[in-house]
Each structure stands twice: as structure tokens, then as C-alpha cells.
C-alpha positions as CSV (number, residue, x, y, z in Angstrom):
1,X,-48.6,30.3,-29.4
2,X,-45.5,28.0,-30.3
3,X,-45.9,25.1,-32.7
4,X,-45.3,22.1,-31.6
5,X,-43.3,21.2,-33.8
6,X,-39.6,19.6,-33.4
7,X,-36.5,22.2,-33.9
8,X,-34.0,19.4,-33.5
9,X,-31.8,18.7,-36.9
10,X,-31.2,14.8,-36.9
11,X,-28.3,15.5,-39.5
12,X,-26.5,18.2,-36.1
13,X,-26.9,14.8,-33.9
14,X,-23.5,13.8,-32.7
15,X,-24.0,10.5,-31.1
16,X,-22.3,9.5,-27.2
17,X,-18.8,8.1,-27.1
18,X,-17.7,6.7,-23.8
19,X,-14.0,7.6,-23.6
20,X,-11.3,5.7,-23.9
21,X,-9.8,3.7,-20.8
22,X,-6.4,5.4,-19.4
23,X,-3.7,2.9,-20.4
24,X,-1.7,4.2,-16.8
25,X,-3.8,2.2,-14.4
26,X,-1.3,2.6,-11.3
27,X,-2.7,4.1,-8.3
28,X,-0.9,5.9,-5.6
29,X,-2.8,3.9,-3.1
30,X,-1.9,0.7,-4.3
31,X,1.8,2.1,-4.2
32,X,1.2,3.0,-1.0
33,X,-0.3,-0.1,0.2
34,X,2.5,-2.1,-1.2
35,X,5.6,0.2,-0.3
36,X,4.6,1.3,3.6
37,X,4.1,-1.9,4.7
38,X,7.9,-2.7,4.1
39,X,9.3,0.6,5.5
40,X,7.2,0.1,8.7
41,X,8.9,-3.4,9.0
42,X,12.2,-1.9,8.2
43,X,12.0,1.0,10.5
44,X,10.0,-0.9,13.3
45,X,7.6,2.3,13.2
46,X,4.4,1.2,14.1
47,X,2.9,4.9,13.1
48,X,4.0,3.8,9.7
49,X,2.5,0.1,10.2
50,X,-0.7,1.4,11.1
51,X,-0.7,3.9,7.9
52,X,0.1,0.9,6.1
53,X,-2.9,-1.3,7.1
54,X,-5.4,2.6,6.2
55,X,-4.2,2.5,2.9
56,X,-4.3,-1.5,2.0
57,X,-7.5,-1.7,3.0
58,X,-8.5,1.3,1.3
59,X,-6.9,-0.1,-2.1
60,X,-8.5,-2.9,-0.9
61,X,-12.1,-1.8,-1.3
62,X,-11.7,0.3,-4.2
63,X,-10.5,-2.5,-6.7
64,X,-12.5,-2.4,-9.7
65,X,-12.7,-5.8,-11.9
66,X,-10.3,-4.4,-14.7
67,X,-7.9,-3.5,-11.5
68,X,-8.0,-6.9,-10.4
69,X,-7.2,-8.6,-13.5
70,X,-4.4,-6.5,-14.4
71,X,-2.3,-6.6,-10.9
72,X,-0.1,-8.8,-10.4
73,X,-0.6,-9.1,-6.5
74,X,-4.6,-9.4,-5.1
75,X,-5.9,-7.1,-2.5
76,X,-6.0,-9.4,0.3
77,X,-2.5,-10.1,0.1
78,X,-0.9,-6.3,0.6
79,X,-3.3,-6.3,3.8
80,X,-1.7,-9.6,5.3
81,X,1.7,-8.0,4.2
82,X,0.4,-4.6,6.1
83,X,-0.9,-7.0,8.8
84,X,2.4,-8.8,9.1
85,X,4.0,-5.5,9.3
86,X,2.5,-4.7,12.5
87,X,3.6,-8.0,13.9
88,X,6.8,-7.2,13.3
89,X,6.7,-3.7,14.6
90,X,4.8,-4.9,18.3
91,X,6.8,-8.4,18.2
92,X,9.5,-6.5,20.9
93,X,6.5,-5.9,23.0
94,X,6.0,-9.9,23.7
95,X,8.8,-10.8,23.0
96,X,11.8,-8.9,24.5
97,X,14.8,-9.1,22.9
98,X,17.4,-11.8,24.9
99,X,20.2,-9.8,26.8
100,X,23.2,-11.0,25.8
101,X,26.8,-10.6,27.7
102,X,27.7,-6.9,27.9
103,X,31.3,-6.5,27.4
104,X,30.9,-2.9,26.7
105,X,31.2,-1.2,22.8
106,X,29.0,-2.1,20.3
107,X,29.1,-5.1,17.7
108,X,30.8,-3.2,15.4
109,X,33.6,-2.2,17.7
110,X,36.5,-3.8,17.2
111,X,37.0,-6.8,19.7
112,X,38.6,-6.3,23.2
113,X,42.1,-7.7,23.6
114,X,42.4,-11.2,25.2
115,X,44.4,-11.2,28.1
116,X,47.5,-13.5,28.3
């Protein structure tokens, strides 16, 4: 039958080489996570608010130790902003806006005449 012996050339080896680390380490989650969280406040859209806390907790869990030391900003802290976005976004909800005197025209308008 076959012989047993070894066909491998040791000379052919080519040994492993891990790859080399990508020096572009941004993430389009962590731009998300830090970027929604702002528009959600600015908008006061709590759809947007609510995408915002998905996506920071997402970045959130996927940090890898080279992530963490290279950002400038931790984890936790774009989920408090996303957090504090939805504050913001449901704050009307407890706390209604105080009427103030309607003298019709908006606050850009200019002002009414004052009467002599």
C-alpha cells in the first residue's frame, strides 16, 4: 500500500502571520451612538431617542480593550448622553410647557403697537 512516509517539504513551509491591525478604528455605531443622541434632543423626536439608546448600548457591549483605550469618550457615557436624550424628549410630558399671555402672532412677529 502507501508508505508512511511524510510528503511534506519543511523548506515549502510558510509559517502564520496574524495580520496587521487596521489603523481606521472608527465605527459607524459609535458614530451613531454619539451623533443620534444630540439630534433626538434637538428635534425632540423620541423615535430618534430611542434609536439612540439601541445603538449606545450596542457600541456599548461590543468595545474591545484596544477600542477602549483609544476613545476618547467611555461607553457608559454615550448611553447616559442617549439616556438624557430621552429625558429631554418626554420632559413636555411631565412637565408642560407654562402658557404665557397670548397677544396673538408669534415671537418673531414684530410687536403690536401700544396704544396712546
Amino acid at each position: 500500500m502507501a508508505s508512511k512516509k511524510d510528503m511534506r517539504r519543511p523548506d515549502l513551509v510558510i509559517p502564520y502571520q496574524e495580520p496587521a491591525a487596521k489603523g481606521d478604528s472608527s465605527d459607524f455605531s459609535s458614530t451613531l451612538s454619539s451623533t443620534l443622541p444630540m439630534a433626538a434632543i434637538f428635534m425632540r423626536n423620541r423615535y430618534i431617542g430611542w434609536a439612540a439608546v439601541a445603538f449606545s448600548i450596542q457600541s456599548w457591549l461590543g468595545e474591545s480593550e484596544e477600542t477602549k483605550k483609544t476613545t476618547s469618550t467611555p461607553g457608559y457615557f454615550s448611553v447616559g448622553m442617549s439616556l438624557m436624550s430621552l429625558i429631554v424628549t418626554y420632559l413636555p410630558l411631565f412637565l408642560p410647557p407654562a402658557a404665557g399671555p397670548q397677544r396673538g402672532g408669534s415671537a418673531t412677529d414684530a410687536a403690536p403697537p401700544v396704544p396712546a
